[in-house]
PDB file with one MODEL, atoms N, CA, C and O in Angstrom:
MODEL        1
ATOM      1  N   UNK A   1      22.931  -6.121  12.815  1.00  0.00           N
ATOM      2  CA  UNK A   1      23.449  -4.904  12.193  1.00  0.00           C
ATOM      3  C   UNK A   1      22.445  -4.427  11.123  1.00  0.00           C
ATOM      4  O   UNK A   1      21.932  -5.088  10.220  1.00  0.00           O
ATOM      5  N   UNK A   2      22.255  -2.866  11.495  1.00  0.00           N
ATOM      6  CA  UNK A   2      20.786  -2.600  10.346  1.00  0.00           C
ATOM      7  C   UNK A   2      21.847  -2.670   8.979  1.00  0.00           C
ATOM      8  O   UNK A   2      23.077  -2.663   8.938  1.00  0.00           O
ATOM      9  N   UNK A   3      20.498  -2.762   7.547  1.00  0.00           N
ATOM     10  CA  UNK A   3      21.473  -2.544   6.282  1.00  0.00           C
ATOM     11  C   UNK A   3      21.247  -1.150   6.044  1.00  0.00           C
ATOM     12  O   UNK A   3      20.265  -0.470   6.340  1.00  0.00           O
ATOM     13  N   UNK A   4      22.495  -0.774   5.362  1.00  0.00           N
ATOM     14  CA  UNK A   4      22.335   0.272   4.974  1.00  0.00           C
ATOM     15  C   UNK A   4      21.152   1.304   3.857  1.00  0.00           C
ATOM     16  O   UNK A   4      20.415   1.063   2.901  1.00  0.00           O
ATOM     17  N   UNK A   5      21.350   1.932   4.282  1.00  0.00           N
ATOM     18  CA  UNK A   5      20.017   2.476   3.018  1.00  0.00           C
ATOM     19  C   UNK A   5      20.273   2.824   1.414  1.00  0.00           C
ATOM     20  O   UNK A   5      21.139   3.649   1.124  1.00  0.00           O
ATOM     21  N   UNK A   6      19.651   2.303   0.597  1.00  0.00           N
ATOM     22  CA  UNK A   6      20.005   1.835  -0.348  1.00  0.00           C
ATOM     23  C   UNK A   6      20.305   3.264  -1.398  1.00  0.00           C
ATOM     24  O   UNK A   6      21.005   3.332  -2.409  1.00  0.00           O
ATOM     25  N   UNK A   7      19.687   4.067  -0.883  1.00  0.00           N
ATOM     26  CA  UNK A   7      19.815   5.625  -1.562  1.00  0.00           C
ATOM     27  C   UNK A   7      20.531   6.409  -1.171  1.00  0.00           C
ATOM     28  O   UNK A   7      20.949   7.303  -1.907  1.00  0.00           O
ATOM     29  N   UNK A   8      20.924   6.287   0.262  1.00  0.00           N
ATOM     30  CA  UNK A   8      22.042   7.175   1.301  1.00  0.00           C
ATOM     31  C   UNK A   8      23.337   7.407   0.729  1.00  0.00           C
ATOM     32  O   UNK A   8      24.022   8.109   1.472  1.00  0.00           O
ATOM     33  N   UNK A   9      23.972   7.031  -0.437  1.00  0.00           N
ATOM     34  CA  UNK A   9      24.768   7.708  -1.489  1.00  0.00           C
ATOM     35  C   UNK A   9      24.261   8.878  -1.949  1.00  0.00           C
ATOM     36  O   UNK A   9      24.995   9.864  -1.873  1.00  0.00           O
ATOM     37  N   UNK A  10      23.016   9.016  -2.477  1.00  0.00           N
ATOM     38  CA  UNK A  10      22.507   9.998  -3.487  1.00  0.00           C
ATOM     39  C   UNK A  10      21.994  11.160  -2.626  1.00  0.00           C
ATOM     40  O   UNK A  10      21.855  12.331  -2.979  1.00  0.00           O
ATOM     41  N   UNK A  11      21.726  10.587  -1.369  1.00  0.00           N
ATOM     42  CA  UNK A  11      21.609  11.289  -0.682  1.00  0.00           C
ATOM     43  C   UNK A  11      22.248  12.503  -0.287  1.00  0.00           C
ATOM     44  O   UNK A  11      21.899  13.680  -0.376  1.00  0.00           O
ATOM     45  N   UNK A  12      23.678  11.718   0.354  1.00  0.00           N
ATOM     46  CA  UNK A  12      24.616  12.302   0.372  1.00  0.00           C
ATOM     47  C   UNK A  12      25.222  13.544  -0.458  1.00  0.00           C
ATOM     48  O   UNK A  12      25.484  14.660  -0.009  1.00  0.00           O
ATOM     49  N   UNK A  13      25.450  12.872  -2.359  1.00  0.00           N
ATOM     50  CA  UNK A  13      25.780  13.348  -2.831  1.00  0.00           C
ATOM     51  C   UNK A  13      25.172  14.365  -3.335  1.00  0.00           C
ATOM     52  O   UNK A  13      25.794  14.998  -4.188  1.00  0.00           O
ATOM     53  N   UNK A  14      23.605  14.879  -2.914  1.00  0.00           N
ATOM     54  CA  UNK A  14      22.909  16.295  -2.916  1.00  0.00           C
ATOM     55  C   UNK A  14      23.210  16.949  -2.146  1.00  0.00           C
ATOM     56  O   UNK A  14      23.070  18.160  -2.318  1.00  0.00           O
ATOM     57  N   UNK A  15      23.809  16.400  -0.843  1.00  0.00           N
ATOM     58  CA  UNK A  15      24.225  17.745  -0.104  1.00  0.00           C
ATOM     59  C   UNK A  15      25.451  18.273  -0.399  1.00  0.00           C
ATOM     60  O   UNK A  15      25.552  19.492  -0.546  1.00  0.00           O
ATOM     61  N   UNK A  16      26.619  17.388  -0.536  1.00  0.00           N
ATOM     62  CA  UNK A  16      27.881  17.718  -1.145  1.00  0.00           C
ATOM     63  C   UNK A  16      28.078  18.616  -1.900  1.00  0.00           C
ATOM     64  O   UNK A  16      28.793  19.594  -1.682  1.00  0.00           O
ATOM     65  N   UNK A  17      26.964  18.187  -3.661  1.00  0.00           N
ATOM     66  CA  UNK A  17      26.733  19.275  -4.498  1.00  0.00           C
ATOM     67  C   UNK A  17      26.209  20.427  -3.797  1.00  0.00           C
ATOM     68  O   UNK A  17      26.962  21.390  -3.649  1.00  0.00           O
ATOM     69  N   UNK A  18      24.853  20.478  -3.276  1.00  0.00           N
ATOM     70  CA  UNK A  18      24.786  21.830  -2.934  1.00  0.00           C
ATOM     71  C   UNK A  18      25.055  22.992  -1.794  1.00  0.00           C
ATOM     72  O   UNK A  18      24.688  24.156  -1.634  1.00  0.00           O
ATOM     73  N   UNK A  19      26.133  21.782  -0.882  1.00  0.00           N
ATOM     74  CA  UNK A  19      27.196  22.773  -0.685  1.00  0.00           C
ATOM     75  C   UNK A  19      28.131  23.565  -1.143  1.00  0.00           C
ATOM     76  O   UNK A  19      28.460  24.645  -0.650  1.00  0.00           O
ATOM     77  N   UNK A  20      28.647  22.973  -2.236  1.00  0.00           N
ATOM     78  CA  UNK A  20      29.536  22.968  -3.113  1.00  0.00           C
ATOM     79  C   UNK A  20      29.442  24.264  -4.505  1.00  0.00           C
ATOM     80  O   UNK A  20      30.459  24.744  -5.006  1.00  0.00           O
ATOM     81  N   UNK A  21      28.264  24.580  -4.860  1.00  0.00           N
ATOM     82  CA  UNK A  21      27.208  25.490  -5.235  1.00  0.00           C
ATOM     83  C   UNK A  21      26.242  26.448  -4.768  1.00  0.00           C
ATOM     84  O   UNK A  21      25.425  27.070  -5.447  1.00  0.00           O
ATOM     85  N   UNK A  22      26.462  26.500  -3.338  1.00  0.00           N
ATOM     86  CA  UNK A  22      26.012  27.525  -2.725  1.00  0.00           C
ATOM     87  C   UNK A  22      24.519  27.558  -2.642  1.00  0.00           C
ATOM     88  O   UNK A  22      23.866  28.600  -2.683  1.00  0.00           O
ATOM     89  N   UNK A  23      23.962  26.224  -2.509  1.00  0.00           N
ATOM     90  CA  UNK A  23      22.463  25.547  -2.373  1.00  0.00           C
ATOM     91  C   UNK A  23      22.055  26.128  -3.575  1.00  0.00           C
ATOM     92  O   UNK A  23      20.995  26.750  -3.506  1.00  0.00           O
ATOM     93  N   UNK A  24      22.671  26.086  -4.764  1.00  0.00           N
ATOM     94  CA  UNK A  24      21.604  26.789  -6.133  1.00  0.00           C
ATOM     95  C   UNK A  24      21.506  25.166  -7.004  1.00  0.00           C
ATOM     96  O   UNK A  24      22.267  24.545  -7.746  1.00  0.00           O
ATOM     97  N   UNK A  25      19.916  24.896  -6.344  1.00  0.00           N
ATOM     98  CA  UNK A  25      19.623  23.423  -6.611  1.00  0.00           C
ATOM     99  C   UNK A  25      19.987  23.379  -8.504  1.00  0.00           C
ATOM    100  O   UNK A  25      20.668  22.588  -9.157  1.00  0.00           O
ATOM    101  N   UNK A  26      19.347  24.355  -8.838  1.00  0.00           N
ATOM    102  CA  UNK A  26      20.037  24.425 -10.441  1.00  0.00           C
ATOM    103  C   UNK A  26      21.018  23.675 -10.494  1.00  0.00           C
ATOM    104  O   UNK A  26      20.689  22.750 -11.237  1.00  0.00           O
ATOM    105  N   UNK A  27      22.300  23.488 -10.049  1.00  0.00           N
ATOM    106  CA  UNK A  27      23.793  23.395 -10.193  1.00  0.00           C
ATOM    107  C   UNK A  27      23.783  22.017  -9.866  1.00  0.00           C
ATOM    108  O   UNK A  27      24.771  21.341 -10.155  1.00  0.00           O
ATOM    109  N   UNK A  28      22.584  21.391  -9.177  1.00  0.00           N
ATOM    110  CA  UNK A  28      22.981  20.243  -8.935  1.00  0.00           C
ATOM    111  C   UNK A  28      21.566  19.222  -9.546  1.00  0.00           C
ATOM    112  O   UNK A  28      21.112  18.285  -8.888  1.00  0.00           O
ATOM    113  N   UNK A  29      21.173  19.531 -10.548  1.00  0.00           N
ATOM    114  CA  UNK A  29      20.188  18.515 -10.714  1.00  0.00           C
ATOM    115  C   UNK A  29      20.262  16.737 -11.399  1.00  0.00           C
ATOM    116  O   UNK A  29      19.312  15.955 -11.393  1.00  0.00           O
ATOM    117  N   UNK A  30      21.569  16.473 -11.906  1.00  0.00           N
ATOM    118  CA  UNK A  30      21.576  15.153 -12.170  1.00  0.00           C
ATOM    119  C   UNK A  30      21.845  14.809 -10.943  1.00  0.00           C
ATOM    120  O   UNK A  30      21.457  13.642 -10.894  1.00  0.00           O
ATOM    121  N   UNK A  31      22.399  15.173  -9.589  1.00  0.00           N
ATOM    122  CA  UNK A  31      22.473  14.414  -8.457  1.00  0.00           C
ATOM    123  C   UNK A  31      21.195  13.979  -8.004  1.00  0.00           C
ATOM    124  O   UNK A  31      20.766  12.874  -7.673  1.00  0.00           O
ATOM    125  N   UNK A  32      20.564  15.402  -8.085  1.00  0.00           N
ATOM    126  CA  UNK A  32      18.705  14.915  -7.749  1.00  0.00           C
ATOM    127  C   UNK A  32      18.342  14.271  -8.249  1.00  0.00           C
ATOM    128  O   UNK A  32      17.858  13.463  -7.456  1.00  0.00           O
ATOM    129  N   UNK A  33      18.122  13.842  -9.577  1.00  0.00           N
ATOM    130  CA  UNK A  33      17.600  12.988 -10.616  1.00  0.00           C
ATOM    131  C   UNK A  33      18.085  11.723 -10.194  1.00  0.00           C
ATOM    132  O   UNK A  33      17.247  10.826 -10.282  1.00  0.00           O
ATOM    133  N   UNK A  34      19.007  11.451  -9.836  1.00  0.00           N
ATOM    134  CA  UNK A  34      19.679  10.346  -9.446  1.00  0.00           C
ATOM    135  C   UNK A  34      19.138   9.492  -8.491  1.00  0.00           C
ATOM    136  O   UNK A  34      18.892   8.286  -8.507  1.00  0.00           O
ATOM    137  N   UNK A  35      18.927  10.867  -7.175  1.00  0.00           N
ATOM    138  CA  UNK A  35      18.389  10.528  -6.120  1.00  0.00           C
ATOM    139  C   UNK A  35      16.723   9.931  -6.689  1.00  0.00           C
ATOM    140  O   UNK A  35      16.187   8.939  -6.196  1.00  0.00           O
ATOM    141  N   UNK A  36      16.211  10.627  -7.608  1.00  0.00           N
ATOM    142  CA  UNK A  36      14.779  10.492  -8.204  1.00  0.00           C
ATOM    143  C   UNK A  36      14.622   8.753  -8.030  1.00  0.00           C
ATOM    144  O   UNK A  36      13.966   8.032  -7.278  1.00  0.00           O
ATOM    145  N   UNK A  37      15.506   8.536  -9.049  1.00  0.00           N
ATOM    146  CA  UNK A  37      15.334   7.669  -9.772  1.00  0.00           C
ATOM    147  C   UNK A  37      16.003   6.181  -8.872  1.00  0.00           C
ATOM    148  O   UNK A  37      15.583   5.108  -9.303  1.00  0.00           O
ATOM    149  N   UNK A  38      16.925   6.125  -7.765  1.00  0.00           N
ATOM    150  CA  UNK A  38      16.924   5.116  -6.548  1.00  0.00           C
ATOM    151  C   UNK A  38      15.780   5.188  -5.981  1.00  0.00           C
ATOM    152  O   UNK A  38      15.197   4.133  -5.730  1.00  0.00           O
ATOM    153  N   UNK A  39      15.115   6.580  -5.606  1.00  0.00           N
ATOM    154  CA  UNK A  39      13.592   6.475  -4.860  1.00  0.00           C
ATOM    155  C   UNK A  39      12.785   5.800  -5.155  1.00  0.00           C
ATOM    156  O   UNK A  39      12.091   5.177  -4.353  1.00  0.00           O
ATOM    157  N   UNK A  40      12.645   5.745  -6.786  1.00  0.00           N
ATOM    158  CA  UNK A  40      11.486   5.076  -7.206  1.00  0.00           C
ATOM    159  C   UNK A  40      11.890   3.390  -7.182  1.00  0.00           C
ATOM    160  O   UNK A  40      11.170   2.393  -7.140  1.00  0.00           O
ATOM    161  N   UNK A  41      13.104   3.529  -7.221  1.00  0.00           N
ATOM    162  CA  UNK A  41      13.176   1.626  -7.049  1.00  0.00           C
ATOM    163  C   UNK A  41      13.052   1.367  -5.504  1.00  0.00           C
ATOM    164  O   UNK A  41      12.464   0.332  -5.191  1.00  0.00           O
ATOM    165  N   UNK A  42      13.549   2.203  -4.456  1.00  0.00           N
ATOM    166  CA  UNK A  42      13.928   1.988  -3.262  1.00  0.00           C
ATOM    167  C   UNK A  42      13.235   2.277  -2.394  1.00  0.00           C
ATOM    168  O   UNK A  42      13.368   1.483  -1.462  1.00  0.00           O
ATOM    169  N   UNK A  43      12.506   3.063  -2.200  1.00  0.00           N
ATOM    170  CA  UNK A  43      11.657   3.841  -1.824  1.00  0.00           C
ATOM    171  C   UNK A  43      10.821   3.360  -0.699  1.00  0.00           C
ATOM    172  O   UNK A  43      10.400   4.087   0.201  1.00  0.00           O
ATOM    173  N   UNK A  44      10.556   1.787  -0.834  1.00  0.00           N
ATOM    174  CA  UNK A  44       9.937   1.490   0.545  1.00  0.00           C
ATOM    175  C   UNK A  44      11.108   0.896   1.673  1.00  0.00           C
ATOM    176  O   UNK A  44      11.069   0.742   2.893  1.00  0.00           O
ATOM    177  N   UNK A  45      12.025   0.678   0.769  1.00  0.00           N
ATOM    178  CA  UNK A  45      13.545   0.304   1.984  1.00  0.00           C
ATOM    179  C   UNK A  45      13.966   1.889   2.407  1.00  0.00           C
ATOM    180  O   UNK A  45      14.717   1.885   3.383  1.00  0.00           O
ATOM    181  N   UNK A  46      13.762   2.776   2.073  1.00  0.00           N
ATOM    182  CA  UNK A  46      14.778   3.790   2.161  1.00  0.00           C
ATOM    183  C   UNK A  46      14.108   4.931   2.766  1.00  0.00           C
ATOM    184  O   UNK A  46      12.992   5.393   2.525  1.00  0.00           O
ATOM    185  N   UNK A  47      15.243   5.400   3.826  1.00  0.00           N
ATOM    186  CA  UNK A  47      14.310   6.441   4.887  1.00  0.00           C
ATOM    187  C   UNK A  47      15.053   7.490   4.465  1.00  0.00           C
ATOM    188  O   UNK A  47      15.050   8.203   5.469  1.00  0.00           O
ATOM    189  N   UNK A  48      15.967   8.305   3.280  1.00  0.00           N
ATOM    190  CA  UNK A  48      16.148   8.832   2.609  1.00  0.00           C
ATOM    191  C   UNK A  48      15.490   9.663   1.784  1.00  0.00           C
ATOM    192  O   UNK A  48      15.685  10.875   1.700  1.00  0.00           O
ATOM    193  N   UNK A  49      14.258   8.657   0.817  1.00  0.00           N
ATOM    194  CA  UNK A  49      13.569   8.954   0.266  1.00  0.00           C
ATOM    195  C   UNK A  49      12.471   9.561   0.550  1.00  0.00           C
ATOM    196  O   UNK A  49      11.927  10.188  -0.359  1.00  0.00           O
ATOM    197  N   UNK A  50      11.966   9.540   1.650  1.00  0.00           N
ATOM    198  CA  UNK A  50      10.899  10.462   2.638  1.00  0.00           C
ATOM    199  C   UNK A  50      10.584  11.645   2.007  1.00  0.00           C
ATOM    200  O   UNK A  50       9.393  11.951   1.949  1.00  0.00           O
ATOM    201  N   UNK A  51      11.458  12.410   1.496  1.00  0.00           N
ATOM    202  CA  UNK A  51      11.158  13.812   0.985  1.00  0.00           C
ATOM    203  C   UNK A  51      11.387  13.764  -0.956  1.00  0.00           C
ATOM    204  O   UNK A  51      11.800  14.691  -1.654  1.00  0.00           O
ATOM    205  N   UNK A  52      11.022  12.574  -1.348  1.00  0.00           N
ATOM    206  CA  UNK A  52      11.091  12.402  -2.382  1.00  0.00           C
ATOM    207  C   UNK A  52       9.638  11.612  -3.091  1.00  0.00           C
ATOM    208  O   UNK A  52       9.629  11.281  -4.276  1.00  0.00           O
ATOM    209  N   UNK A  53       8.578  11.406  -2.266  1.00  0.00           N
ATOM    210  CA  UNK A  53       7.617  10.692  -2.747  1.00  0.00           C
ATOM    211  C   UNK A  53       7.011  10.652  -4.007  1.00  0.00           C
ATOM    212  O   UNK A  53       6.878   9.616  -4.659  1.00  0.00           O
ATOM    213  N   UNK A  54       6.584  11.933  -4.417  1.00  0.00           N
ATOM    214  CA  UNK A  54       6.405  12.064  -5.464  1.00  0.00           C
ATOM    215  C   UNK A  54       7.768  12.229  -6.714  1.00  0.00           C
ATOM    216  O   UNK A  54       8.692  13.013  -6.495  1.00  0.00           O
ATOM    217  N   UNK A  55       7.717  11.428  -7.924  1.00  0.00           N
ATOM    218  CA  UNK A  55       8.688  11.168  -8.186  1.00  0.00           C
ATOM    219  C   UNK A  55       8.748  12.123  -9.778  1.00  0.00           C
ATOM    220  O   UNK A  55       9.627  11.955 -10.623  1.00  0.00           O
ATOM    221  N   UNK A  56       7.761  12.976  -9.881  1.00  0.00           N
ATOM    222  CA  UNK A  56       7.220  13.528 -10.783  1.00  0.00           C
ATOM    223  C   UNK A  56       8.155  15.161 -10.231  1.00  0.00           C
ATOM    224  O   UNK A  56       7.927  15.393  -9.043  1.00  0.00           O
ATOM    225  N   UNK A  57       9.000  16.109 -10.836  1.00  0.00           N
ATOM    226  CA  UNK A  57       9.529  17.614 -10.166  1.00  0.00           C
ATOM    227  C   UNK A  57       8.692  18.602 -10.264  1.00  0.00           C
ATOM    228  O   UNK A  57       8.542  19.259 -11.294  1.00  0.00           O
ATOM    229  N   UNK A  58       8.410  18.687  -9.774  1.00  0.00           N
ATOM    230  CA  UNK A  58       7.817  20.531  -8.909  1.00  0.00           C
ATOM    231  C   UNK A  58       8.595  21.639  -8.792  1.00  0.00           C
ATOM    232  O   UNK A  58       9.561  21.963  -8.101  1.00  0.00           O
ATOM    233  N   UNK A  59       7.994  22.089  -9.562  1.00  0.00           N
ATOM    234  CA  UNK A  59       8.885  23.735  -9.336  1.00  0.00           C
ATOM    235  C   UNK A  59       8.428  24.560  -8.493  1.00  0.00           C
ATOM    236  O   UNK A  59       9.124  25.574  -8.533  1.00  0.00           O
ATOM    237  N   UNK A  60       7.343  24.671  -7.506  1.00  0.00           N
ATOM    238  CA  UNK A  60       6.717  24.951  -6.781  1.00  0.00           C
ATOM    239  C   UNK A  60       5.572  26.319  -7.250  1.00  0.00           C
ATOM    240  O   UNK A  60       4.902  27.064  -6.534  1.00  0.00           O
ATOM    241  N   UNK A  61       5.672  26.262  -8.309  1.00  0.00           N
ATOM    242  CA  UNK A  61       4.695  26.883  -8.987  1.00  0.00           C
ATOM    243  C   UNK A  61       3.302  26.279  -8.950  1.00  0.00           C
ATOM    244  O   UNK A  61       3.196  25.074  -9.180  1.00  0.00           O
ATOM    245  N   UNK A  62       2.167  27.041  -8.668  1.00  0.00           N
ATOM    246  CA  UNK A  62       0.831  26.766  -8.870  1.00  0.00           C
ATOM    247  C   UNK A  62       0.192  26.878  -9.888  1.00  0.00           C
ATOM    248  O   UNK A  62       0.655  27.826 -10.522  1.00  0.00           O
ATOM    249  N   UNK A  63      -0.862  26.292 -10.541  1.00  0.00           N
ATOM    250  CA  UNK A  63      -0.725  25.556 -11.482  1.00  0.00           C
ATOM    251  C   UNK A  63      -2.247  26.421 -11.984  1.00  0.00           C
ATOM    252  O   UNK A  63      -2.920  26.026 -12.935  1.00  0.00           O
ATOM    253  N   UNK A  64      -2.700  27.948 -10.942  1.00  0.00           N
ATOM    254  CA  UNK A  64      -3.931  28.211 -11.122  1.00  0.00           C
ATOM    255  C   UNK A  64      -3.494  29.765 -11.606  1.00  0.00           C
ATOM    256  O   UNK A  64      -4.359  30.574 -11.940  1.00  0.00           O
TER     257      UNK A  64
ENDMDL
END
C-alpha cells in the first residue's frame, strides 16, 4: 500500500480555499504558506510539491 503524501492536506486545502474565493489567490495565502512550508520539509517524498520548488514567492513580476 503506497504512503500517503505527506503535503496532500495542504494541498487540498488550496483548492478548497480557492474555490471558495473565487481563485483570488489573495484570499487564500496562509493555506499557501502552509503548503510552502510542508514543501520545504517534504518535498522529496511529496508529488504535491512539484509546483512548489522554489520555496522563495513570486509575484510574477520581472525584476528588469
Amino acid at each position: 500500500m503506497p504512503q500517503k503524501d505527506p503535503c496532500q492536506k495542504q494541498a487540498c486545502a488550496i483548492q478548497v480555499c480557492l474555490q471558495a474565493n473565487k481563485y483570488i489567490e489573495s484570499m487564500c495565502v496562509d493555506v499557501i504558506n502552509d503548503m510552502r512550508r510542508c514543501c520545504q520539509i517534504h518535498s522529496a517524498r511529496s508529488l504535491c510539491c512539484s509546483g512548489f520548488k522554489d520555496p522563495k514567492h513570486t509575484d510574477g513580476k520581472s525584476s528588469t
